[in-house]
Structure formats: structure tokens, C-alpha cells
C-alpha positions as CSV (number, residue, x, y, z in Angstrom):
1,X,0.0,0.0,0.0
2,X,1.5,3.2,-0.2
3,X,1.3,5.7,2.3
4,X,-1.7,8.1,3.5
5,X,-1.3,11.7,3.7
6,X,-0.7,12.8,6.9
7,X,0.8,9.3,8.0
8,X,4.0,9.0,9.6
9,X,6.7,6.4,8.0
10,X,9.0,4.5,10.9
11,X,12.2,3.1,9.1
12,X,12.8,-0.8,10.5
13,X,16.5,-2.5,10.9
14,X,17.5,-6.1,10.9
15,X,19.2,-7.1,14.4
16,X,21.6,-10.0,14.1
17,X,23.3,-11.8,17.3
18,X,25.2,-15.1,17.3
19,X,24.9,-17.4,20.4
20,X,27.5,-19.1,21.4
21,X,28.6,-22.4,23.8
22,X,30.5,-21.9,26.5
23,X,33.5,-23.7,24.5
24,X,32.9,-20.7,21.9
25,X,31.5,-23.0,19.3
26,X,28.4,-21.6,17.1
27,X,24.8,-22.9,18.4
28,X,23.1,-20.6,15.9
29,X,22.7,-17.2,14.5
30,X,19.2,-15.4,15.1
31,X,18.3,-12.2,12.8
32,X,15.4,-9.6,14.5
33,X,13.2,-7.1,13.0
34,X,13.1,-4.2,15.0
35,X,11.2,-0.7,14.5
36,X,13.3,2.3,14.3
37,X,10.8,3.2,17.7
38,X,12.4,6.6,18.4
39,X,11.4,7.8,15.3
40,X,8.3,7.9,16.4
41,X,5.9,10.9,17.3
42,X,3.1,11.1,20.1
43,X,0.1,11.8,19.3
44,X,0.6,11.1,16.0
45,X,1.9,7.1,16.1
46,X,1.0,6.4,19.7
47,X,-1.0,7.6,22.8
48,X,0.2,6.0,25.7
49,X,2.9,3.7,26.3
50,X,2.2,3.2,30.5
51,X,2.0,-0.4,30.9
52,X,1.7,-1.2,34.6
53,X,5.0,-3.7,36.0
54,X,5.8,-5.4,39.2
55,X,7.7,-3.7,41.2
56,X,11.0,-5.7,42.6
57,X,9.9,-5.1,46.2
58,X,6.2,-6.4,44.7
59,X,8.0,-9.5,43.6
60,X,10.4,-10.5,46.6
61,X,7.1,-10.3,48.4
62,X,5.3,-12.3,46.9
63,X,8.1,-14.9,47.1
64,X,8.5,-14.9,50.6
65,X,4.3,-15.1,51.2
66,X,4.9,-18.1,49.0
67,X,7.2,-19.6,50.7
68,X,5.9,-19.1,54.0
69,X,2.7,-20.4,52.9
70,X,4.3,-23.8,51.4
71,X,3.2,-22.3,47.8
72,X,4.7,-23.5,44.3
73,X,5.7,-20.9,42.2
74,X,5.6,-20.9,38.6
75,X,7.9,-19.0,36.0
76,X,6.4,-17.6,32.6
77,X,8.5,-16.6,29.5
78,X,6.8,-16.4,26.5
79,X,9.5,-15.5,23.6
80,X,7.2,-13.5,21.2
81,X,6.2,-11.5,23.8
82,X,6.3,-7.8,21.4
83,X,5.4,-9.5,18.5
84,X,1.9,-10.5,19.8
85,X,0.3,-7.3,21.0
86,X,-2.8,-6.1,18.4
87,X,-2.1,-2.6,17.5
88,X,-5.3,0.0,18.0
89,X,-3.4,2.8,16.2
90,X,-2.4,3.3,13.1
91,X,1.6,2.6,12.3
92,X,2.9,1.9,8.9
93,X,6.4,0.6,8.2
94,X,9.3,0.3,5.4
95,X,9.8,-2.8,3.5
96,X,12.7,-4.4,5.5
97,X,16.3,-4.1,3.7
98,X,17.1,-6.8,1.7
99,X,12.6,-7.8,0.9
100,X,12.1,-4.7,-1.0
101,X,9.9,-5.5,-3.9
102,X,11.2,-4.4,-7.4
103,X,9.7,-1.5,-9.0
104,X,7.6,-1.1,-5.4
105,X,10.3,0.5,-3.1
106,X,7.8,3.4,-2.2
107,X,5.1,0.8,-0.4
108,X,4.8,0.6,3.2
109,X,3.3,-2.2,5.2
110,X,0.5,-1.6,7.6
111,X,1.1,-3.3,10.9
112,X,-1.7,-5.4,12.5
113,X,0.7,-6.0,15.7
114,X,3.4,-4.7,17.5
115,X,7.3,-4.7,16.5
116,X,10.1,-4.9,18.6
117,X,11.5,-1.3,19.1
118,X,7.3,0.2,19.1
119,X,7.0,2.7,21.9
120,X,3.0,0.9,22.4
121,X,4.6,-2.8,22.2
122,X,4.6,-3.1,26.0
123,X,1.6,-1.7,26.5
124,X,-0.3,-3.7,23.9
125,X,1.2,-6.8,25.1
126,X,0.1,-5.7,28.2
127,X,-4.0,-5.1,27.3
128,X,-3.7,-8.6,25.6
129,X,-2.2,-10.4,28.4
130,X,-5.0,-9.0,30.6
131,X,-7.8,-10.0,28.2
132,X,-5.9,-13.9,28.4
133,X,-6.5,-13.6,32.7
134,X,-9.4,-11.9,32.7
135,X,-10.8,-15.3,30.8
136,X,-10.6,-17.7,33.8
């Protein structure tokens, strides 16, 4: 698509990072795309980025309630965690380096969900990690 008038454009990079073993051998190479997010402008590609967190005071409480009440805890990580979050406003990106189409370099992509490097990425994940607990 190519982009409305008034719309802001955020560039996009490619991240690369190698992991390693601990006897310095390759496990595997890993390649990110991330949003150029300090490029963007409030009120114009986002509204609010709060996102409420735990507090590390919040947390060492809650272990030690746990553990005095014979509790199990549970740890969740969940990978994708930026790349999940539905987007309410309107952000349009740049075709990554290296996937630009031919003869279609000036057409942007419309994102449906959030980027890593999106000032709102945290905050969306947050709304749709709430909708997830507000289920049971």
C-alpha cells in the first residue's frame, strides 16, 4: 500500500546476534526485525505507552508469602512477547532491507501487531495479556 497523507513512515532495521557455547563454538545465528521506535511521534503514532510492571519489592514479596505459605511458584516466559500485542493505532512501516519489492520500493506495510522497538509494544502486550487472565 502506499502511504496516507498525513501518516507517519517509521524506518525498520535487521538485528543479528550469534549465540555461542560456553567452549565458543556456534549454536546458531538469530536475525530480528526491529522498528526504528524513536522515530516515532506522540500523538501522532501512539498515545500512551504506561504499561503497569511489578515492582522488585512487589516480587520479593510475593516470594516470601509463597514460601511461608508452602506455595509453588511458577515461571512464565513467553518468547514472542512484542510481537503478539494487536495494534489500535495506526503505524505503517518500510519494507525491511534486503525484501524490498522491485519496481515497489515506495510501499509501506500496515502493521496489524506490534514490533520490537514500538513505543506501544509493551503496553499492547500488556491489554492482551490482561484479556488472556481476565478469561478464567
Amino acid at each position: 500500500m502506499n502511504l496516507p497523507q498525513h501518516k507517519h513512515l517509521i524506518d525498520v532495521k535487521w538485528v543479528f546476534k550469534t549465540k555461542f557455547k560456553s567452549n565458543s563454538s556456534i549454536i546458531k545465528h538469530k536475525a530480528r526485525l526491529v522498528a526504528k521506535g524513536f522515530l516515532q511521534k506522540l500523538g501522532v503514532d501512539f498515545t500512551n505507552v504506561y504499561a503497569p510492571i511489578a515492582r522488585l519489592e512487589t516480587v520479593r514479596l510475593v516470594i516470601v508469602v509463597a514460601s511461608w505459605r508452602n506455595w509453588e511458584i511458577s515461571q512464565l516466559d513467553v518468547k514472542s512477547t512484542f510481537l503478539n500485542g494487536p495494534l489500535k493505532e495506526k503505524v505503517y512501516v518500510k519494507q525491511p532491507p534486503g525484501f524490498e519489492r522491485r519496481a515497489k520500493e515506495q510501499k509501506v506495510f500496515k502493521q496489524q501487531k506490534t514490533l520490537y522497538g514500538l513505543r506501544q509494544a509493551l503496553r499492547a502486550w500488556n491489554k492482551c495479556w490482561n484479556k488472556c487472565i481476565d478469561l478464567f
